[in-house]
Backbone as a ProteinNet text record, in pm:
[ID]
protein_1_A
[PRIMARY]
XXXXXXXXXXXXXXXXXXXXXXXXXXXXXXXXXXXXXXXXXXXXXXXXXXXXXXXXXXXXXXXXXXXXXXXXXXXXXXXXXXXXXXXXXXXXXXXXXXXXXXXXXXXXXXXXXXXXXXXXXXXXXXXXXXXXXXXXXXXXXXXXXXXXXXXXXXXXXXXXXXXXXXX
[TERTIARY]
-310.8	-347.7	-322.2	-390.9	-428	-384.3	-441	-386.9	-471.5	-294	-271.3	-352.3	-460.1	-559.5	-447.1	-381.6	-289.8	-188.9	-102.2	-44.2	-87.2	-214.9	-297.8	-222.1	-142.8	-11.4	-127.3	-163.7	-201.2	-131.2	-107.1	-19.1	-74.7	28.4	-21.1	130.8	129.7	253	344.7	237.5	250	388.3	386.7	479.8	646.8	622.1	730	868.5	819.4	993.5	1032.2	963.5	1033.7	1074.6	1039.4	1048.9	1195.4	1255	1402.7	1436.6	1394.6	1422.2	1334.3	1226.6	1137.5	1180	1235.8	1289.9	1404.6	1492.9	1614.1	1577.5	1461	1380.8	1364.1	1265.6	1181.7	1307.4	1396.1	1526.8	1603.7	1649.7	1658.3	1659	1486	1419.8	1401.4	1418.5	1450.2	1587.4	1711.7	1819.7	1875.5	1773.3	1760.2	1692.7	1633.4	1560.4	1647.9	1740.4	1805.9	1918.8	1966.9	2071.3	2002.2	1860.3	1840.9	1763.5	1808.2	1762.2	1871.5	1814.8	1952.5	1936.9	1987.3	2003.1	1937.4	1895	1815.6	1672.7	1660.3	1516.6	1447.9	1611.5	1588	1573	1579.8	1613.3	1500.4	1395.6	1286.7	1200.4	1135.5	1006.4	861.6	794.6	691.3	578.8	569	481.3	512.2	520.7	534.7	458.9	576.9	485	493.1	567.7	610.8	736	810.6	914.8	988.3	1105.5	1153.4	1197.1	1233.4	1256.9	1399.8	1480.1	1604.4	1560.4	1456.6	1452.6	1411.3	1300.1	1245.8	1315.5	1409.9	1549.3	1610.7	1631.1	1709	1674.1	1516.8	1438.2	1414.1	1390.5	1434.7	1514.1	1652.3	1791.2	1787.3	1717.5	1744.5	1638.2	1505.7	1412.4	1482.1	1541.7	1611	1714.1	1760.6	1883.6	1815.9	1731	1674.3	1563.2	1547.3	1450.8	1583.2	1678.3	1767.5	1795.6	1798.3	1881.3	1730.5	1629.1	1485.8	1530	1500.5	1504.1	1641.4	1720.2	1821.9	1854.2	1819.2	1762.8	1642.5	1539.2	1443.5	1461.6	1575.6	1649.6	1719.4	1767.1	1842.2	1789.9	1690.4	1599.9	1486	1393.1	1280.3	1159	1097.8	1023.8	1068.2	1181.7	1194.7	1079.6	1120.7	1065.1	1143.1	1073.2	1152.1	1137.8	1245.4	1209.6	1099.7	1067.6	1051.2	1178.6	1192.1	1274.2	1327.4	1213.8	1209.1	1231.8	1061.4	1170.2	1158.7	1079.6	1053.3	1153.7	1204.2	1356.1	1449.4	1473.9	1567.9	1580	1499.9	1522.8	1588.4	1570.6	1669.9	1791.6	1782.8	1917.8	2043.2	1990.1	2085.6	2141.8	2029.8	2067.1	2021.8	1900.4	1868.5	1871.2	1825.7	1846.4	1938.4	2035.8	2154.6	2294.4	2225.7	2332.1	2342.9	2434	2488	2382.6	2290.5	2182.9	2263.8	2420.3	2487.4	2519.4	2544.8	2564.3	2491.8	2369.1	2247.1	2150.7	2164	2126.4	2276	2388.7	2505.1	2437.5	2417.7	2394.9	2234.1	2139.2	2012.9	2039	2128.6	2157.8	2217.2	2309.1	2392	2233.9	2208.5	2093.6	1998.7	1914.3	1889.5	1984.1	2057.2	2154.4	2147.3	2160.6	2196.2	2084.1	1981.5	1888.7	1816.5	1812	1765.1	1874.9	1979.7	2060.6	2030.1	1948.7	1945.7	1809	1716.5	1590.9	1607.8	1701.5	1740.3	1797.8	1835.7	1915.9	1782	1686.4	1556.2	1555.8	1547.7	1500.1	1373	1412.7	1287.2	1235	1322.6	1279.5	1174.5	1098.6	1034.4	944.4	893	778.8	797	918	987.1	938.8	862.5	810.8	916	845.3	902.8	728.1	780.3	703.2	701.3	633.8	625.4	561.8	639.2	565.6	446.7	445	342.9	238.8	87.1	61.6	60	84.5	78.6	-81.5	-99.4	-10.4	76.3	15.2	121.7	190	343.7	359.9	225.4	297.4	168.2	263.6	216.5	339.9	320.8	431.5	446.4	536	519.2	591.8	703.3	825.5	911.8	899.9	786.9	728	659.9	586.3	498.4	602.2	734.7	824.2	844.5	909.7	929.1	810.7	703.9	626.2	614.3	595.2	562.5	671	823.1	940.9	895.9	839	823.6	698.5	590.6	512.3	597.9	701.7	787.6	815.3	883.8	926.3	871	778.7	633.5	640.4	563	501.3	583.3	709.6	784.3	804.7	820.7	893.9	692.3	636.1	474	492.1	568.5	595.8	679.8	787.7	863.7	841	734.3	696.5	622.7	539.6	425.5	519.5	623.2	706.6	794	859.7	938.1	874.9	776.4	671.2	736.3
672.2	581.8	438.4	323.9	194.4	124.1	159.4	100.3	201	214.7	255.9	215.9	287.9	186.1	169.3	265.6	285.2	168.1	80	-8	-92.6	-90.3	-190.1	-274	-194.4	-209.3	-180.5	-287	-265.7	-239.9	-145	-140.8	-231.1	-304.5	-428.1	-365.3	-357.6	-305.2	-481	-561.2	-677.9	-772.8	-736.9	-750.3	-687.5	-588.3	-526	-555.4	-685.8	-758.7	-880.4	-820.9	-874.8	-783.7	-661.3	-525.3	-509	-569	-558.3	-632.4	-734.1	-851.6	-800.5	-752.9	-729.1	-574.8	-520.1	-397.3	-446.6	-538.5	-562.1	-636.5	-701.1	-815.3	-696.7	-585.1	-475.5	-389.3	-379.3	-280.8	-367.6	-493.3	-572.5	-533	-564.5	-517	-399	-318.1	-149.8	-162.7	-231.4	-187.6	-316.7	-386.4	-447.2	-352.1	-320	-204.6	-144.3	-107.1	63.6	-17.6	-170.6	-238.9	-255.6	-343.8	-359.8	-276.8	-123.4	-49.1	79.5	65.4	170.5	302.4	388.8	493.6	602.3	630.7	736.2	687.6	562.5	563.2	576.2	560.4	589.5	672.3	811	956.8	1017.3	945.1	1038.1	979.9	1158.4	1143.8	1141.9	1006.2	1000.3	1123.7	1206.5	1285.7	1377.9	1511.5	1619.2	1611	1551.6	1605.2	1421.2	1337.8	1194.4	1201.4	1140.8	1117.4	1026.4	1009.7	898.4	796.2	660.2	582.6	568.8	669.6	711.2	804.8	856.6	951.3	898.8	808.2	705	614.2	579	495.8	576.2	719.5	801.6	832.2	837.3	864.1	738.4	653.7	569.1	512.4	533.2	552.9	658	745	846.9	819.3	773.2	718.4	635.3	539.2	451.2	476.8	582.4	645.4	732.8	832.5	885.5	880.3	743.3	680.8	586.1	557.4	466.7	595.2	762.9	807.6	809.7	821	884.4	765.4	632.8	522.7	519.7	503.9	584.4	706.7	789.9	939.9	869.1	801.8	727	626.5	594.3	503.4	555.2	708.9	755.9	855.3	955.9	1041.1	998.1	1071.4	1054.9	1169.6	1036.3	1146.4	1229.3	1201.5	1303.6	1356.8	1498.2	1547.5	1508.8	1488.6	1423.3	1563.4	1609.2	1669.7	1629.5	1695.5	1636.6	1609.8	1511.8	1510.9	1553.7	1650.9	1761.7	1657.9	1562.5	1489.2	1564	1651.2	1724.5	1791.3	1850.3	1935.3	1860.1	1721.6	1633	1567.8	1619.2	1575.7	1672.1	1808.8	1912.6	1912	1953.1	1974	1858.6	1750.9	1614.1	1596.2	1654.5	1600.4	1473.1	1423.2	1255.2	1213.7	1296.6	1242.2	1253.8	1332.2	1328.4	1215.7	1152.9	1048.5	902.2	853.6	708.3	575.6	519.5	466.2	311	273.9	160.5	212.4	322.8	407.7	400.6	443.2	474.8	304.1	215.1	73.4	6.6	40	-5.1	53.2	174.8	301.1	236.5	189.2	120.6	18.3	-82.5	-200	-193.4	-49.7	-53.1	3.8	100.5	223.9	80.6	-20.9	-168.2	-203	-236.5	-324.8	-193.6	-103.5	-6.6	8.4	-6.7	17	-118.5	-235.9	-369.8	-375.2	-351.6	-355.3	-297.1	-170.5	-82.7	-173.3	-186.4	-298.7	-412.1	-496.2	-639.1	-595.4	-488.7	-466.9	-397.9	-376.6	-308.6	-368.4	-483.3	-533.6	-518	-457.1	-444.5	-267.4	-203.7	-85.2	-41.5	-168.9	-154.7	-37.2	-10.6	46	194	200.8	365.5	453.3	580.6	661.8	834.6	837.3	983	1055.8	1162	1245.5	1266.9	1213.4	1194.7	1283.3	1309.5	1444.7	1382.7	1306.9	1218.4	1148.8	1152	1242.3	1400.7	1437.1	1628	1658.6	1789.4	1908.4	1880.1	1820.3	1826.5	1675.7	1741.3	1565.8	1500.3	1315.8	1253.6	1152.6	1075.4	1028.5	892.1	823.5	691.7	577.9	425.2	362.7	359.8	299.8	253.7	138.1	37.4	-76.5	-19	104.5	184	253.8	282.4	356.5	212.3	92.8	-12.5	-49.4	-52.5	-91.6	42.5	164.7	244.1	286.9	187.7	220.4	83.5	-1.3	-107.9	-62.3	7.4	53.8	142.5	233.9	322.7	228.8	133.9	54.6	-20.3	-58.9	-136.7	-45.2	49.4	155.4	222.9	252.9	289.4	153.8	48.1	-15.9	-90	-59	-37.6	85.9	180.3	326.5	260.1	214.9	185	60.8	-38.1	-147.9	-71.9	-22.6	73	140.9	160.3	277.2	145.4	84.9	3.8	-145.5	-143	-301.8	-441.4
1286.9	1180.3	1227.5	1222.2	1229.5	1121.6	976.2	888.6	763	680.9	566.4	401.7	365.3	255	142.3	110.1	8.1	-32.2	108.4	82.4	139.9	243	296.2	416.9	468	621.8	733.5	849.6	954.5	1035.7	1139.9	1234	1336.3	1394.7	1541.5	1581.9	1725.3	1800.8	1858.6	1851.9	1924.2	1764.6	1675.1	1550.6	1603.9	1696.6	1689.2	1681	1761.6	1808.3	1632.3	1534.3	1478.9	1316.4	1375.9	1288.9	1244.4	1311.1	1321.5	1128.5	1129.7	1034.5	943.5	927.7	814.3	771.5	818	803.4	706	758.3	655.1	537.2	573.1	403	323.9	368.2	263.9	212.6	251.3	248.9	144	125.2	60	-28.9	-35.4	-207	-250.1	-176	-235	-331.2	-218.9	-276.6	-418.1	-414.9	-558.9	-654.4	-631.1	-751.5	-767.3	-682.5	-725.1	-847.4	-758.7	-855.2	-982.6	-1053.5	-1151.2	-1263.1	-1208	-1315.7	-1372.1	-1495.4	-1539.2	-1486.2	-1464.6	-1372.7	-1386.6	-1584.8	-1568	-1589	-1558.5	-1502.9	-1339.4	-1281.1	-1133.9	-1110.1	-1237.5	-1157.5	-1174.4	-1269.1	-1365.5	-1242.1	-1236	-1171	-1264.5	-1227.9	-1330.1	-1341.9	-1234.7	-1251.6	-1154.2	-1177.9	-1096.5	-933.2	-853.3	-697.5	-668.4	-780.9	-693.5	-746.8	-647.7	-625.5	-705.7	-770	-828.9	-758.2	-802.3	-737.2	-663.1	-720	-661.9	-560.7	-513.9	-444	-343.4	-377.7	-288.2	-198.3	-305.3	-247.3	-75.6	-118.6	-18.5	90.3	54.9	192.4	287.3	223.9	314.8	394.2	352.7	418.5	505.8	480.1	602.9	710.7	653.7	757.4	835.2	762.4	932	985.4	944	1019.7	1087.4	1035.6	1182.7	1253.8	1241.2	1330.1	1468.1	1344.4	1504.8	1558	1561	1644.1	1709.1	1663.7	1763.5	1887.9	1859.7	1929.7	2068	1964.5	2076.3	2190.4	2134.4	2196.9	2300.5	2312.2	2425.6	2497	2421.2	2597.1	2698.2	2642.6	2775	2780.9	2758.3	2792.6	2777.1	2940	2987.9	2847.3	2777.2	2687.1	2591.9	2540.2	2410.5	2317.1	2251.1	2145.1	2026	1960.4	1805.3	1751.9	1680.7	1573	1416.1	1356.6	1206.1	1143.8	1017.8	953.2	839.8	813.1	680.3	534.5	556.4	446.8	316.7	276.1	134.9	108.4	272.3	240.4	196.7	216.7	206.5	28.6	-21.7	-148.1	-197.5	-163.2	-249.4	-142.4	-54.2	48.3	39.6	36.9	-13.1	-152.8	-217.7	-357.7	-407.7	-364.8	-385	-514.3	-591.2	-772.6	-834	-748.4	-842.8	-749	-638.7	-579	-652.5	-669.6	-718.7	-654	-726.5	-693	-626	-659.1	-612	-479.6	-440.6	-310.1	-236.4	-308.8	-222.4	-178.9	-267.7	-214.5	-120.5	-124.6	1.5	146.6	134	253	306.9	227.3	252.2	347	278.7	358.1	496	499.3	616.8	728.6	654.6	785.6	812.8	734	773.3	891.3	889.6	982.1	1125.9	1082.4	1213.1	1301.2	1184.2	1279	1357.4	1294.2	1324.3	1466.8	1476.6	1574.3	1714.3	1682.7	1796.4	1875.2	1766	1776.8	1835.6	1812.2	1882.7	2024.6	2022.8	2175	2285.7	2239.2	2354.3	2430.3	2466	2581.3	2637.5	2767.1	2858.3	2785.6	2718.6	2678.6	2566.4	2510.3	2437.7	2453.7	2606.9	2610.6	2677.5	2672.4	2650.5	2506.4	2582.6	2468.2	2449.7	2312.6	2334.1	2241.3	2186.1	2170.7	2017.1	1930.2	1788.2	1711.4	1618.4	1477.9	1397.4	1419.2	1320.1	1353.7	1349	1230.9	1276.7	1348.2	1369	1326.5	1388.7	1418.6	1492.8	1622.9	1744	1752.4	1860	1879.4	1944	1948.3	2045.5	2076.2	2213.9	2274	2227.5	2197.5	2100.9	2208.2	2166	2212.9	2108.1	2198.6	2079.1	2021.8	2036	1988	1911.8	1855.5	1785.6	1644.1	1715.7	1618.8	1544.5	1613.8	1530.7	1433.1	1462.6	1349.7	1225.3	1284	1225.5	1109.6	1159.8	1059.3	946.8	956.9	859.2	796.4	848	698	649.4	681	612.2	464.9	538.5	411.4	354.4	405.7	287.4	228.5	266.8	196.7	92.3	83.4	-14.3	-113.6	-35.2	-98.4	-226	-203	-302.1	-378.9	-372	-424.8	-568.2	-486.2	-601.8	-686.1	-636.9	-717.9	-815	-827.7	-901.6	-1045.6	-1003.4	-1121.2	-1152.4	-1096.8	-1215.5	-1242.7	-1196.7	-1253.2	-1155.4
[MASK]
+++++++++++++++++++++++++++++++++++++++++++++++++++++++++++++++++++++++++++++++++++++++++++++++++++++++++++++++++++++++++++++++++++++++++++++++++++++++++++++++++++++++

């Protein structure tokens, strides 16, 4: 995919080196939502088969947590296979609607920082690949200038999920 019609995100790989910082702006404003709404509107899913905005909240915390380990995992191995990250499993296995939405926007801000960190430190490794689930069936081999952009439509893109449900 090139670009997303849904939140209208072009991917350009040539953005990458500053994925780091727009990753922590969009993360930001997630974990303001989770602060300015009362809690059981974070939990209600508006319609069977979308996600609430607390749920929304979680997956994204785990997107950049396990996207810094993918990133990490391709600086010191030649070509990794990524696993998937089971994120559908991750809403029941975690518990995302029933976690503390002040928790879950702290834990946003930090997986932001952890991961913008691993990003500012690439260097010359930008163009170290591994082997990506997405879009599947199969992997396909990705830059890590490709994972960096591809983690900021993560968070556009949610972070348009959750503009939509709380206005």
């Amino acid at each position: 995919m090139d670009h997303c019609p849904e939140c209208d995100f072009t991917y350009d790989e040539d953005d990458a080196p500053a994925a780091a910082r727009t990753v922590r702006d969009g993360v930001a404003e997630v974990a303001a939502i989770l602060l300015a709404h009362r809690i059981g509107d974070l939990r209600t899913r508006p319609r069977p088969g979308v996600w609430s905005p607390l749920e929304y909240g979680c997956h994204v915390r785990d997107v950049l947590l396990v996207q810094r380990e993918r990133v990490l995992t391709a600086r010191r191995t030649a070509r990794p296979v990524c696993a998937p990250m089971g994120r559908d499993e991750r809403v029941e296995h975690d518990g995302y609607a029933e976690q503390d939405p002040g928790d879950v926007a702290r834990q946003l801000l930090d997986a932001a920082r952890l991961f913008g960190n691993v990003l500012d430190r690439l260097g010359p490794d930008w163009e170290r690949t591994l082997l990506y689930p997405y879009p599947g069936p199969e992997p396909r081999e990705r830059s890590l200038r490709w994972v960096a952009v591809h983690t900021v439509h993560e968070v556009r893109h949610h972070l348009f999920d959750l503009r939509r449900q709380v206005g």
